[in-house]
C-alpha positions in Angstrom: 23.3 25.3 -65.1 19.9 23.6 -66.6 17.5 21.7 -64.5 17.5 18.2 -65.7 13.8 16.8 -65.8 12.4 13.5 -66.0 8.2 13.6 -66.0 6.6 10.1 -66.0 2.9 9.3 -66.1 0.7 6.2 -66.5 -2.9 6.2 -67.4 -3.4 2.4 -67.6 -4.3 0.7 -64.2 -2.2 -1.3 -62.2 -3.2 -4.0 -60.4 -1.2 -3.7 -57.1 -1.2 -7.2 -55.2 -1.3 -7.4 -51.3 1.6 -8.0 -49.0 4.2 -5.2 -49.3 5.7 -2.6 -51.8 5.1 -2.3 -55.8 6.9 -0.3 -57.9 5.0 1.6 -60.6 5.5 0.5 -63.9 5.8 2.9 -66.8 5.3 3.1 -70.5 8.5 4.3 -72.5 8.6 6.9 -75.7 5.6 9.1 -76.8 3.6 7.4 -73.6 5.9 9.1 -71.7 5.5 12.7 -70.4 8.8 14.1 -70.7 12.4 12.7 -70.7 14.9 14.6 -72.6 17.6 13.5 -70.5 17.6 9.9 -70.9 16.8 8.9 -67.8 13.8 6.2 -68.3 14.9 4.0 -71.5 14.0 0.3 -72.6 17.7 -0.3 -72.2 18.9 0.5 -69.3 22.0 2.2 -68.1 23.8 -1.2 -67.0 22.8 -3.0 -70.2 20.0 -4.6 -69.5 16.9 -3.9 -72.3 13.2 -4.3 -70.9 11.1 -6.0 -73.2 7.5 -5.3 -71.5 7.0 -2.3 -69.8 3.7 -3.2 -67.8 5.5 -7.0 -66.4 8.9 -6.0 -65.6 9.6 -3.6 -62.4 12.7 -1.7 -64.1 10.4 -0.2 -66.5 9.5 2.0 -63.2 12.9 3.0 -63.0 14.2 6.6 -63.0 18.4 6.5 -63.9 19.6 10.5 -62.8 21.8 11.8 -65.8 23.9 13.9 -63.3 24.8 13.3 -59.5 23.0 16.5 -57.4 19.9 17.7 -55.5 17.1 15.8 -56.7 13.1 16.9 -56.4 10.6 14.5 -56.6 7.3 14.7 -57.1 4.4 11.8 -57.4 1.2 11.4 -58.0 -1.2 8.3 -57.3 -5.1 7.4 -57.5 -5.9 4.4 -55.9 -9.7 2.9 -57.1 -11.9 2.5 -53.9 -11.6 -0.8 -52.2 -11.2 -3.2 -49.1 -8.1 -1.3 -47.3 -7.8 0.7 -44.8 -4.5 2.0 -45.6 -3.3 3.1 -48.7 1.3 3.4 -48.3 3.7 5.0 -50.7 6.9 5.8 -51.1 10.3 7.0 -53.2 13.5 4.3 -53.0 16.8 4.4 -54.2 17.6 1.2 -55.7 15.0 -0.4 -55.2 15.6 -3.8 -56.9 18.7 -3.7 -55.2 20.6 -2.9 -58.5 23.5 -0.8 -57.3 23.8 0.3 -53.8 20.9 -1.8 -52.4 17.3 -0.6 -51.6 16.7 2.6 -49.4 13.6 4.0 -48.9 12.6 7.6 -48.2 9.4 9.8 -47.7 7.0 7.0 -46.8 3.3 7.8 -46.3 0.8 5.1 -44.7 -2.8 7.1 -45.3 -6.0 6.3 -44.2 -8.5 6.4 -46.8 -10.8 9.5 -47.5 -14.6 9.9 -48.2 -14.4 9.5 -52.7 -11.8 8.2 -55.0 -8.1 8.4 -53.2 -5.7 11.6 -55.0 -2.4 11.7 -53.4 0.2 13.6 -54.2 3.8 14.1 -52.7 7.2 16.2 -52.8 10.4 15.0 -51.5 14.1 16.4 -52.3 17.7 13.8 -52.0 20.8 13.6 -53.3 20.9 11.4 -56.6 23.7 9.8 -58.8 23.7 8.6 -61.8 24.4 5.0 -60.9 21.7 4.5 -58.4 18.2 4.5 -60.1 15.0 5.8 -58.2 11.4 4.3 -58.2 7.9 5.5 -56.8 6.9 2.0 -54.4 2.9 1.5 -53.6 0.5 -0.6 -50.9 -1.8 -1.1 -49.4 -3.5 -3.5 -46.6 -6.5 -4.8 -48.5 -6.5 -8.4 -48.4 -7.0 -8.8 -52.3 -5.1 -7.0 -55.3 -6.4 -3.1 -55.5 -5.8 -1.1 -58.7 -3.5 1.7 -59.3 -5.7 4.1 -62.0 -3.0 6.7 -62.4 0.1 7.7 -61.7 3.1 10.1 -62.3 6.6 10.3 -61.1 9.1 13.3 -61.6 12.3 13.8 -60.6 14.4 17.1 -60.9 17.9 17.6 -60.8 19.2 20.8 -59.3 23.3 20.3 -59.9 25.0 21.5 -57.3 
């Protein structure tokens, strides 16, 4: 039984607004990190193609290929700026797609001394109809930028 692995990463900032959770956006083919599987595509599982990855939230969207134990991983850099918290976390359906948005592993951090590395490991079940996303904040009254990211997810099957 292979791992299934989807391996997402974006170079190009992000500029995250204030007032709640973001999802991070990613680019599609040869941008992308790794995807064998399938499971981040321009068109979508439920038929629905995204036509600009950097405006339209689904293009943050992992699909699982295979229901089982899922590990993800993520990892942000935030540019230094007015907050005093910097918040992430992993959600299942998180444009309310399938089951309706539920959010798991969320981390409110204070900022440190230098530019802000996170990084983060969670494990959930996953199905193949209910898509995963990596969500951002913070609390700085005006839009903060996002200089990298990755999200991975991989599926043990069980």
């Amino acid at each position: 039984m292979a791992v299934q692995i989807c391996s997402l990463i974006v170079a190009e900032p992000q500029v995250i607004q204030p007032g709640g959770y973001r999802v991070v956006r990613f680019p599609f083919g040869s941008a992308e990190s790794y995807d064998a599987r399938g499971m981040h595509q321009v068109a979508q599982p439920d038929g629905y193609t995204i036509r600009n990855w950097r405006t339209d939230d689904r293009a943050g969207l992992i699909w699982p290929s295979a229901d089982g134990w899922g590990a993800l991983t993520a990892m942000v850099q935030w540019e230094a700026g007015g907050y005093s918290e910097l918040r992430d976390r992993f959600v299942r359906d998180p444009l309310g797609l399938s089951t309706g948005a539920d959010s798991t592993a969320t981390d409110h951090r204070p900022p440190s001394r230098g530019m802000q590395c996170f990084t983060k490991h969670h494990e959930i079940f996953v199905h193949p109809g209910t898509p995963l996303a990596l969500m951002v904040s913070h609390n700085s009254r005006s839009p903060v930028r996002l200089v990298l990211a990755e999200f991975k997810l991989a599926i043990h099957q069980v």
